[in-house]
N, C-alpha and C positions, 0 to 999 in steps of 0.2 A: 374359878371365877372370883373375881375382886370385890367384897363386901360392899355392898349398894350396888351395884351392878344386876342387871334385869336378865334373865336368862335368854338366849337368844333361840328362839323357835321357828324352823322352815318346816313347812307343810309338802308332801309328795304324794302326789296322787296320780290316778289313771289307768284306763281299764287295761292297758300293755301292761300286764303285771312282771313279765320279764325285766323289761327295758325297767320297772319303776324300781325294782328290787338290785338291778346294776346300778341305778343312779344311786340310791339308797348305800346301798356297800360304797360305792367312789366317798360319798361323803362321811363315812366312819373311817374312811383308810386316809383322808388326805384333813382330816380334821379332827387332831389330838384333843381326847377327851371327849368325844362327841357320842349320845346315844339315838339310838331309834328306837318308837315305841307302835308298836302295831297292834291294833285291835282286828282278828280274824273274825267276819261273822258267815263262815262255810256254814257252822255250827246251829245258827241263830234259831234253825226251826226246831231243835230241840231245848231252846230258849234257854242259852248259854250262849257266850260272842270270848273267847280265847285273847289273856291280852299277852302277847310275849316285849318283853324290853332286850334288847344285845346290842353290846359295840361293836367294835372291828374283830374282837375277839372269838366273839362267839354269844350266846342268851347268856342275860344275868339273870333272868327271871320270868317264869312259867306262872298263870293264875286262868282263873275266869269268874267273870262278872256277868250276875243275871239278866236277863231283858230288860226292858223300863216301858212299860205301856205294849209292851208285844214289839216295841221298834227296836230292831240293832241300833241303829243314829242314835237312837235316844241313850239306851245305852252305852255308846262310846261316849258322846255326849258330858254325861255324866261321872264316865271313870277315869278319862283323859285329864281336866283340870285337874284333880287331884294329883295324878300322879306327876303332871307337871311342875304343880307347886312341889312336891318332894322331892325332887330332881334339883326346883332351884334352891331349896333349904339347903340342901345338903352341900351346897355352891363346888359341887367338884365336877360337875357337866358346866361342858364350853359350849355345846351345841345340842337342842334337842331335835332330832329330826322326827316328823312325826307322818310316818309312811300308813296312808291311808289304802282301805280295801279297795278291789277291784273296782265297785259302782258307788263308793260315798264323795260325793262332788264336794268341792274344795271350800268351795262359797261360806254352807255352813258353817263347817271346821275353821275357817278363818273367822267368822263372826264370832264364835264362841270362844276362842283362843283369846281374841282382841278385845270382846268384854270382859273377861274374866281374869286376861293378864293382870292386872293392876300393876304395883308395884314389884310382880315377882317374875313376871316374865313379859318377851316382847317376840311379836310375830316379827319377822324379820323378811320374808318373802312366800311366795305360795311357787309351787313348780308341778308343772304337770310330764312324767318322764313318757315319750315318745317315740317309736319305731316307722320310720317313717313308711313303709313298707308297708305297714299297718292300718294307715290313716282311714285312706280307701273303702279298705273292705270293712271295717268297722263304724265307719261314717254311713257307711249303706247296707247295713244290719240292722232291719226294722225289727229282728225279734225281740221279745218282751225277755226283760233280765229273769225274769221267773224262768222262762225256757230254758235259758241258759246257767240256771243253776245262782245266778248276780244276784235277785232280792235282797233288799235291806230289809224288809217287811212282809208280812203276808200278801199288803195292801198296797203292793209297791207295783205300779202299771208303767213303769216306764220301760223306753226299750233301750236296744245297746245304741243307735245310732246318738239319740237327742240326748243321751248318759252322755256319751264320749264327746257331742259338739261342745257342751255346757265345762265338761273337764277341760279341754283341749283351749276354749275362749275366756275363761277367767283368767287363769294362770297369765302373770306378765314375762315368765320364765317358760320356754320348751326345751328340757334337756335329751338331746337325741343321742338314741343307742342307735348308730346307722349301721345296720346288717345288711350282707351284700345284695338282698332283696331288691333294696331298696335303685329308682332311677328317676329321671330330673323330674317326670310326669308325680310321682309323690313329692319330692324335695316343692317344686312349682304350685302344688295342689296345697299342703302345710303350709306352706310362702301366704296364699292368697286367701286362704282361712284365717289369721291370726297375721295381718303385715306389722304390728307391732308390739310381738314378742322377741322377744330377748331371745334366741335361738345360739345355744351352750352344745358341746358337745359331752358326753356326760365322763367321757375318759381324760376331759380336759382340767387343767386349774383351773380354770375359768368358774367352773362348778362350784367351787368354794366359796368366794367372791360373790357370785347371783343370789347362792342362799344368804346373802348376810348384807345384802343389798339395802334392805328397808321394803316396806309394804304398809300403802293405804288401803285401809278397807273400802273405807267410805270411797274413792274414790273408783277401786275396784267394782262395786257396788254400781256406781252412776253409769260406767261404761257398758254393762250389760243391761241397763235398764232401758226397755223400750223408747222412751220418749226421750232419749239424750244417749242412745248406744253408739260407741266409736266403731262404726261398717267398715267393712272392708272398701274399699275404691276398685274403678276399673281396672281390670287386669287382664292380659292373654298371654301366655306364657309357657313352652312346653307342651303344650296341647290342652291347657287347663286357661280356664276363661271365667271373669265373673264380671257379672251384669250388674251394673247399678241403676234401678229404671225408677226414676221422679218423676210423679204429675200431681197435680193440684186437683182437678177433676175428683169427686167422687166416684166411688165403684157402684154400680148397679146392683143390688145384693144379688138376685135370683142368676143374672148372666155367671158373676162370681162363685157364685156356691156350683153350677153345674160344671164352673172349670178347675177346683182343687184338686181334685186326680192327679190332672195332668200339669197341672202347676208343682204341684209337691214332690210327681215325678221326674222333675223337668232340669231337677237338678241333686247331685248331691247332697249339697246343704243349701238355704235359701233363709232369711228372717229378716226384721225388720216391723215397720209400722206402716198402718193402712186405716183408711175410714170408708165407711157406709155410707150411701144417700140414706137410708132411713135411719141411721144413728148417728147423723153428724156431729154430738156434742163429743163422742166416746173417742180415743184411741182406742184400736185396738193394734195386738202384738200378735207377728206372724214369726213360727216357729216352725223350722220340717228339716227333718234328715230321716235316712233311712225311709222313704216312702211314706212316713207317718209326720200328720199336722199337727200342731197344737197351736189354736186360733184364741186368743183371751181378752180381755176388755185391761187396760191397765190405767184405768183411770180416765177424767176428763181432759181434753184438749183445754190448753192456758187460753186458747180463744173464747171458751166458752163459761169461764171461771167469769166472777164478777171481779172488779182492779183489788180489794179489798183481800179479794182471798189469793193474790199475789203473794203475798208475804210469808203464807205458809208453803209455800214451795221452795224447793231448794233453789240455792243461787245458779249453781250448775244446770238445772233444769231451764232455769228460767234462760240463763245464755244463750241456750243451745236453739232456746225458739224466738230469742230475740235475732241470730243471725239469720234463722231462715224464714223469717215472717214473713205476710202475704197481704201486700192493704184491703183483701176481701175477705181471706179463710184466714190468718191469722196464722197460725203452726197448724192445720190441720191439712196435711198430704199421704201422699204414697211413696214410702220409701221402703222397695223393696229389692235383696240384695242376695245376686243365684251365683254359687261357686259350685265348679263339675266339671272335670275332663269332656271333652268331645258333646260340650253347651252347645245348642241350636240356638245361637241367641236371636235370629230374625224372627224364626216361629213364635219364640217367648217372648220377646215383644208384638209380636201380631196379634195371640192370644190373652197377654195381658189388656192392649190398646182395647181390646174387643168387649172387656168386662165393665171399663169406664162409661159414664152416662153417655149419650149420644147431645148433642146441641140441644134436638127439642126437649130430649128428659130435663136436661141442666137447664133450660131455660123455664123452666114450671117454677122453681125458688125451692126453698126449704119446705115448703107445704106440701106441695106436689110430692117431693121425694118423700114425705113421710107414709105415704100413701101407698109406694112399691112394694112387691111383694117383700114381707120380714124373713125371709128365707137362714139368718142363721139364728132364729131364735132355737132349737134345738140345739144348737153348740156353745151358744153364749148366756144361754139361760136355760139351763138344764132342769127340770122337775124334781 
């Protein structure tokens, strides 16, 4: 590496630990000089996290690093910049690959790479390695990672389906290990989950290239944030279908809370943003794969902000609700966005239509709705 020169760092992740550990090898064999550093935390409940570094060669080196607050994260966290900085001191790495575990989502790793780079290294892309074969069945794996052995923590409640949506949608790179598993109903289904990722095959050059592409966090960052996320569009395709349903209308809470069942079952994956009649100042963020919801408040609607606290919002934020303003609600709507083979989309539009206020509700004003039953105060404001 060329003295001033920033080390160049690509992130690999995803719970397809096969496919991640092919990509992983492709980019030490087609990339002279290049290392991977892996923090293993199989380990973590006897609070140890294994870090191994090897090239295309084989391990340079065997250690381990203790917990930090009972979290594996935390602890890679913490042992990763370090050894990145010594990787780039020693300026004889051209490439650090930094192959992450089964269940640690990229997001972090990329933010703590990106602060912490300074002038000795540079995140250069994030990639999530893929089997498309896989998507499927792991999209629609409600089990909790604890079951399956995945925890990053004791205190870790997530499951494999909303782990693997979260890997699979940050990532602007999917490098496919296509096994002959795989047919257009997954190729179709990955397509309309993520339509603008960079989709690499992972035995190609092309691989090389992706990782060394360049990578905004911040921008990263804004795309998965509720209130300005880049959704999927309409699509039908191979038998895999996704539903883009807008209304302005508020939700009726009490109709809505008896129908997330069947809403959350109703598709593979599903997310986006939605508002309350009895909470119309709030966004909230709708989240569901694998049978399981996470419903969250992400803050106030720009409609409901006073013009003064414009300013502290991002510019990106603010775009995003200047193109879809409303000269009565302002950016406060329903956009809610279902991808799933063999989608019922007329029932899921009938079902959602069913949730929204009816004329007389909506015509009561903001008063009246505040008045309906508060039916997701148990989800949204927990004890």
């Amino acid at each position: 590496m060329e003295p001033g020169t920033r080390l160049p760092v690509v992130i690999v992740g995803g719970l397809h630990a096969d496919a991640r550990k092919e990509t992983v090898d492709r980019l030490l064999r087609t990339v002279p000089g290049s290392v991977a550093l892996h923090h293993d935390l199989a380990g973590a409940a006897e609070g140890r996290v294994r870090r191994l570094i090897r090239d295309a060669t084989g391990p340079l080196s065997q250690d381990s690093t203790p917990l930090v607050n009972d979290c594996a994260c935390c602890a890679l966290r913490e042992d990763l910049v370090p050894e990145l900085r010594r990787l780039a001191d020693g300026r004889l790495t051209r490439l650090a690959v930094v192959e992450l575990w089964d269940s640690v989502e990229p997001k972090a790793m990329a933010e703590v790479v990106a602060l912490h780079g300074g002038d000795a290294m540079e995140l250069t892309n994030v990639i999530t390695a893929v089997d498309p074969a896989l998507v499927l069945p792991y999209l629609s794996n409600g089990d909790d990672l604890a079951e399956a052995g995945l925890a990053a923590a004791p205190t870790d409640r997530r499951t494999v389906g909303d782990t693997w949506a979260r890997q699979l949608e940050y990532a602007p790179v999917l490098a496919l290990v296509d096994h002959a598993g795989a047919d257009e109903e997954d190729r179709a289904l990955l397509a309309q989950l993520h339509p603008t990722a960079r989709r690499v095959a992972a035995e190609s050059a092309e691989l090389a290239a992706a990782a060394l592409a360049g990578f905004d966090v911040e921008a990263a960052a804004a795309a998965q944030h509720p209130a300005c996320a880049l959704l999927p569009q309409e699509a039908d395709d191979a038998g895999v279908t996704t539903l883009v349903w807008r209304r302005r209308r508020p939700f009726h809470p009490e109709r809505l809370y008896r129908a997330l069942e069947d809403l959350c079952c109703a598709a593979a994956r599903s997310r986006g943003r939605f508002w309350l009649a009895d909470r119309p100042d709030t966004l909230l963020a709708w989240d569901a794969a694998g049978g399981a919801l996470c419903v969250e408040s992400a803050g106030p609607w720009l409609a409901s902000l006073p013009d003064a606290a414009w300013e502290m919002v991002p510019p990106v934020r603010r775009a995003a609700a200047a193109l879809d303003w409303h000269p009565e609600h302002g950016d406060c709507c329903q956009h809610l966005v279902f991808t799933s083979p063999g989608l019922d989309r007329d029932g899921l539009e009938r079902l959602l239509e069913s949730c929204l206020l009816t004329d007389a509700e909506y015509a009561s004003g903001r008063d009246g709705w505040k008045r309906l039953p508060a039916a997701f105060d148990a989800l949204l404001d927990p004890v």
